[in-house]
Every structure is written in C-alpha cells, then in structure tokens.
N, C-alpha and C positions, 0 to 999 in steps of 0.2 A: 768666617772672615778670611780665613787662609787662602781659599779659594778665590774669593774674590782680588787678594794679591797677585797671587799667578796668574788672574784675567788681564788684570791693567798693565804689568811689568812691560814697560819698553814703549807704554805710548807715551805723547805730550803733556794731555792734559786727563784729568777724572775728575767729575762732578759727584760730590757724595748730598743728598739731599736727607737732611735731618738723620741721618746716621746712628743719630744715638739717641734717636728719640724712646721712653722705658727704660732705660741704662738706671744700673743702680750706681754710686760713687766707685763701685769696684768694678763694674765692666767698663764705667768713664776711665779710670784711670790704665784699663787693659786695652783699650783703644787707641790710648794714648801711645801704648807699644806699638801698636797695630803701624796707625799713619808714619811712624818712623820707619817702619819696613816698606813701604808704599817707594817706586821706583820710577815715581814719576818725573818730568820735568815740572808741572805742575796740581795742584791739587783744590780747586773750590768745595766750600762746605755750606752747606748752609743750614745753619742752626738756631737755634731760642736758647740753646746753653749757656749760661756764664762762663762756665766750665770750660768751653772751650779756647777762653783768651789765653790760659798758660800752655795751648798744645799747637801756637798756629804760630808764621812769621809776623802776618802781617791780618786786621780785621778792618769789614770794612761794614758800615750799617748803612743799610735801605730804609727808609721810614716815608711817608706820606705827608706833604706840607703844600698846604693851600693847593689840592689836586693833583700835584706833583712828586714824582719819582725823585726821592733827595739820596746821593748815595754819597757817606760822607768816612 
C-alpha cells in the first residue's frame, strides 16, 4: 500500500474500488492509517464494508429501485 501512496500524492482525485475486500479487522483498521496518509484532494471508495463509515467524511449509497440508479 505504500507504494500505491507515492503513486497518487499530488493528484485531485483517486478511485479505490473495494480496497479491502479479505481484510481481516486488523488490516481494516491498518487501512484505516493508510487513507489518512493519502494526499489527495479527493478520495472515492467503494465498498460493501460497514466498516468503512467510521474512516470516510461523507457516505453515499447506490441501490437499485423500480430500474433506477438511486444514489442517496
């Protein structure tokens, strides 16, 4: 993951796509360290985690209703 720090540092945005999917509670909460070192202006996640509501500003869910892309 270090590495991948040093790739992003100094762009806008970084799209992480299920990031921690396999994570046990101790590398969830070593991640946790991680996105704080991230040097982004912005950072999307997108996850199935619970987990991840106490490591982000703001959550946003996608869901499926009547054929329709709901994002709420």
């Amino acid at each position: 993951m270090s590495l991948y720090i040093r790739s992003v540092e100094g762009m806008d945005i970084s799209i992480l796509d299920e990031p921690t999917e396999g994570f046990s509670r101790q590398q969830m909460y070593a991640f946790k360290d991680v996105l704080h070192e991230l040097k982004v202006s912005q950072c999307i996640i997108v996850s199935h985690e619970n987990e991840m509501e106490g490591m982000v500003h703001n959550i946003h869910q996608v869901a499926k209703q009547n054929g329709l892309t709901m994002i709420g």
